[in-house]
C-alpha positions, 0 to 999 in steps of 0.5 A: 500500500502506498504509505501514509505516513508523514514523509515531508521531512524528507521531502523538503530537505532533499528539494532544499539541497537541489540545485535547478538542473537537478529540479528540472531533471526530476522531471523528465520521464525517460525510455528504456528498454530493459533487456540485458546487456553488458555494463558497457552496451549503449543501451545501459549507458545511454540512460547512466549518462541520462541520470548523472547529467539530467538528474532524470526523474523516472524511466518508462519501460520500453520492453524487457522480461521479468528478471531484465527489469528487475536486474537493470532497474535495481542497478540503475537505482544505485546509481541514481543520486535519488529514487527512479520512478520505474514506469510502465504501460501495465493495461492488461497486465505485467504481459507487456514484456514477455512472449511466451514459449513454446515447444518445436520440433525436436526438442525433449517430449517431455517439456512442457507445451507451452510456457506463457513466461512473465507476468499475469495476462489480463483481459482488455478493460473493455472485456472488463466492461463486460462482465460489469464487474467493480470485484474484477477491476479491483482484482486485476489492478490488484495483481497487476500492482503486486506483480509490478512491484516485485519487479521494481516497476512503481507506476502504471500507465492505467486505467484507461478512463476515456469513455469510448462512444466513438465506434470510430475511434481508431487507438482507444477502442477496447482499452476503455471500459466502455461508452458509458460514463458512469460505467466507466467511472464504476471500473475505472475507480475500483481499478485505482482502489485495487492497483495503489492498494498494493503499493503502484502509482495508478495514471488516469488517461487521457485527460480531458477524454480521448474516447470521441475522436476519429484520429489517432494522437499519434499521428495527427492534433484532434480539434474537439469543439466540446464545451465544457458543460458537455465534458462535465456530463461525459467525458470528464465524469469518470476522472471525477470518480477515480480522482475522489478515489485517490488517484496519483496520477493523471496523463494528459491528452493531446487533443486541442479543446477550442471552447476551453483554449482558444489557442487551440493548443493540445491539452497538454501544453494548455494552463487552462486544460492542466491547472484551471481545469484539472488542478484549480475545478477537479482538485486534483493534487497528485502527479500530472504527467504528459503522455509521450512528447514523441506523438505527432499530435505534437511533433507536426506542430511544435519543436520539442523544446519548446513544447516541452517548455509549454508543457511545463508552463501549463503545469505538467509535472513529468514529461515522458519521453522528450525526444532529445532529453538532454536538449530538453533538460537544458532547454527547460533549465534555462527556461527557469533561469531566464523567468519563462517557468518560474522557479516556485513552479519547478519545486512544487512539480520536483516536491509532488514527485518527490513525495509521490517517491516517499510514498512508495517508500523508495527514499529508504529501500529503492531496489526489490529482491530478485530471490522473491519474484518467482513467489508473486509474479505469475501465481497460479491464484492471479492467472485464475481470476485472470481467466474468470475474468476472461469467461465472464466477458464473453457476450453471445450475441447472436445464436441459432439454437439448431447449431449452437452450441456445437454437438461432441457427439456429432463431429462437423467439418469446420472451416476457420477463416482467421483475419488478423492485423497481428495487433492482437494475440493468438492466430486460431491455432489454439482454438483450432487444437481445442476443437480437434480435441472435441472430435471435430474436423477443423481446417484453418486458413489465415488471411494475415497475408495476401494469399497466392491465386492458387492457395485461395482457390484451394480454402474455398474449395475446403470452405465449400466442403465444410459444415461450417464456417468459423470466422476469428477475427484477431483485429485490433487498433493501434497507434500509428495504423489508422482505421480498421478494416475488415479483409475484403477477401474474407467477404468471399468466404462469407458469401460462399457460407450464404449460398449454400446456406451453410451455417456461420459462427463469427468470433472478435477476439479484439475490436467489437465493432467489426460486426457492424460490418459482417452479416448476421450469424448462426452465432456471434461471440464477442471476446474482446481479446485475443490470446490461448486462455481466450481462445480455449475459453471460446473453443469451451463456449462454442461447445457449451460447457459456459455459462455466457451472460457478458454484456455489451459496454458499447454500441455496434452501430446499426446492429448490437445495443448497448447493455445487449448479450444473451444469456446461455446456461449449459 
């Protein structure tokens, strides 16, 4: 649990000793890749020469395994004159740092099959959304804190806050618990409660609420013509809870709010977004960081130096990831020399940092015993209410009770047509493996890639000669890939299933909103992410064995409400 006892001494004899540079560098956020090297390697010195020169603040894990991270950042934590904070984007789990294993051919039989390796996977907060649930939001931030912890990681990237009501959204999507902002508000407060209960700093994001764009930050400015009255009713509803629930930390977003800016700048470069609004009418007193200055709804418009100087102005406390941070470092240090920052303003974001570290308890024990990883990270206990979570966010939406649930004792020829953009995890293989073990014939064909003339030819014919058509969709959103869109070849497949009246099952092992654009099924299953835990738990639903009772937490346009999903008891 973040400590409550009263850390101030601490706090301010260690910002009475600090010189500007050493204020300006607690700052800065840098990126890391946490993947082993020699002491000698680049990559290692790269960020010594960052601590000792830039007196950096934080460091935000770019990859790296379990015993990568803890290895180097405890190693980084000595040299550090003061505490890093050790950041990470933790949304689904400590599952952001590993791949998992498994066996090839010509190894020993007797190795396991399959090694997830890591941490805890989690669903996506939109799965989350689905079972409704303020019990499975505590747990997963919960488990994600104590994993994250014994790693050295202190503060997390999440709870996605934005409230999705945008189908179009093109890099929120199923991070955020829902369209709904109460909904949202629920989950979002009880993921905060569960991460900080054990000990990480939890980062609402991203404020004012990125959940109503049709543009990707990463690549471009969002111009959001958005009163303030309506970001009271909506977006800002769930900030509200989890900032009374004792939030630490809040990202801001890079969206312009014209009504509330008229200069049009992004809300993290904006006074009247950061301090009038979030600090001075929402109270919020805890950390606010940027998200990453790398983004193009920044860089397209301003140089990094300077926006790291705005950003500072407008009240920011940490700036993750400067594109040059030694540049940004002296920028901002002669900034405050010559009264653009005002100096007054430098110390209280350096005293809000240091006391967030004190917090943490990093001022008397800043490093983690690599003995005890292998006792928290990964329990058995954790990967089951992972997987519970998982199976109550299965949402039926559409079935034909004359061919769902499939039958074992009457094996069918089921063809799987698997569309992925390779943003989610899994490829069918899994599902397919599970089915075979049921009796059932199963051939899967992928259109990950542009298939050759002939091999095309050859899925249809199978396709045609099936019992069934099982389309997988391993389709996701992601930063810097634009709007998604569904293969147009897997239409053919479909097409064939029609005309021969052949039966349809279609599964979102990711983005919901496909179905807007499929044709209605004998049965619809949404799963909201991919991986084999939901793979095998929709290889069990197809064929009975759960109990479905998942609920929609947004609207598929022109097909599936809100709150929509039909209850299936084996």
């Amino acid at each position: 649990m973040l400590q409550q006892k009263d850390n101030s001494p601490w706090v301010e004899q260690t910002l009475a000793a600090m010189s500007i540079p050493e204020l300006v560098g607690q700052m800065l956020v840098a990126d890391f890749a946490a993947v082993f090297t020699h002491y000698e390697h680049e990559n290692f010195q790269r960020i010594v020469r960052l601590i000792r020169e830039q007196h950096v603040g934080g460091l935000i894990l770019a990859g790296g395994n379990v015993f990568d991270i803890a290895i180097l950042t405890n190693e980084l934590q000595q040299l550090a004159k003061l505490p890093l904070l050790v950041n990470a984007d933790l949304e689904t789990g400590l599952q952001f740092f590993w791949r998992p294993w498994q066996r090839v051919r010509g190894r020993a039989p007797d190795l396991p099959a399959f090694l997830p390796g890591g941490g805890t996977a989690f669903p996506c907060m939109m799965a989350i959304g689905a079972t409704r649930s303020e019990e499975h939001a505590y747990a997963a931030g919960r488990v994600t804190a104590l994993e994250a912890r014994a790693l050295g990681i202190h503060w997390t990237n999440s709870p996605v806050l934005d409230v999705n009501n945008n189908p179009r959204n093109p890099i929120i999507n199923t991070r955020s618990f829902g369209e709904d902002p109460q909904l949202v508000a629920r989950l979002g407060a009880a993921y905060v409660r569960g991460c900080q209960s054990a000990g990480v700093i939890a980062t609402l994001k991203h404020f004012p609420g990125h959940g109503d764009t049709s543009q990707d930050t990463h690549m471009q400015l969002p111009v959001m013509h958005f009163e303030e009255a309506r970001l009271h009713a909506l977006e800002l509803v769930p900030f509200q809870a989890a900032i009374t629930a004792g939030a630490k930390a809040v990202m801001t977003a890079h969206i312009a709010l014209p009504q509330l800016d008229t200069t049009n700048r992004p809300a993290t470069l904006s006074r009247k977004i950061v301090t009038e609004l979030l600090r001075e009418r929402l109270g919020f007193r805890g950390l606010v960081v940027t998200d990453a200055l790398t983004m193009q709804g920044i860089t397209d418009h301003y140089g990094y130096e300077e926006a790291a100087v705005l950003a500072a102005q407008a009240g920011a406390d940490m700036l993750l990831i400067p594109p040059d941070t030694a540049k940004v470092h002296r920028r901002l240090v002669a900034a405050v020399e010559k009264g653009e920052i005002a100096l007054t303003q430098i110390q209280s974001a350096a005293r809000r940092i240091l006391a967030a570290k004190a917090d943490l308890g990093l001022h008397e024990e800043r490093q983690v015993a690599l003995e005890k990883i292998m006792a928290v990270v990964g329990a058995p206990a954790s990967q089951q209410i992972a997987e519970k979570i998982s199976a109550e966010a299965l949402t039926l939406l559409e079935k034909d009770s004359k061919a769902f649930p499939l039958q074992p004792r009457r094996p069918q020829k089921i063809f799987t047509l698997v569309l992925s953009n390779a943003l989610q995890p899994g490829d069918g293989i899994h599902l397919q493996e599970r089915l075979r073990a049921y009796g059932h014939e199963v051939e899967i064909f992928s259109l990950a890639q542009e298939p050759t003339a002939a091999a095309l030819e050859h899925a249809l014919t199978q396709c045609r000669a099936a019992d069934l058509l099982l389309v997988t969709m391993f389709l996701s959103v992601g930063a810097w890939k634009g709007a998604l869109r569904i293969p147009p070849l897997a239409y053919e497949f479909m097409n064939v299933a029609q005309a021969l009246n052949q039966p349809m099952f279609a599964v979102s092992f990711g983005d919901p909103y496909v179905f807007e654009h499929l044709p209605r099924t004998a049965a619809s299953l949404c799963a909201y992410n991919g991986g084999r835990t939901m793979e095998g738990l929709v290889a069990r639903a197809l064929m009975g064995e759960l109990h479905l009772h998942g609920k929609l937490p947004v609207t598929i346009p022109g097909r599936f409400a809100f709150g929509e999903g039909l209850e299936f008891v084996p």
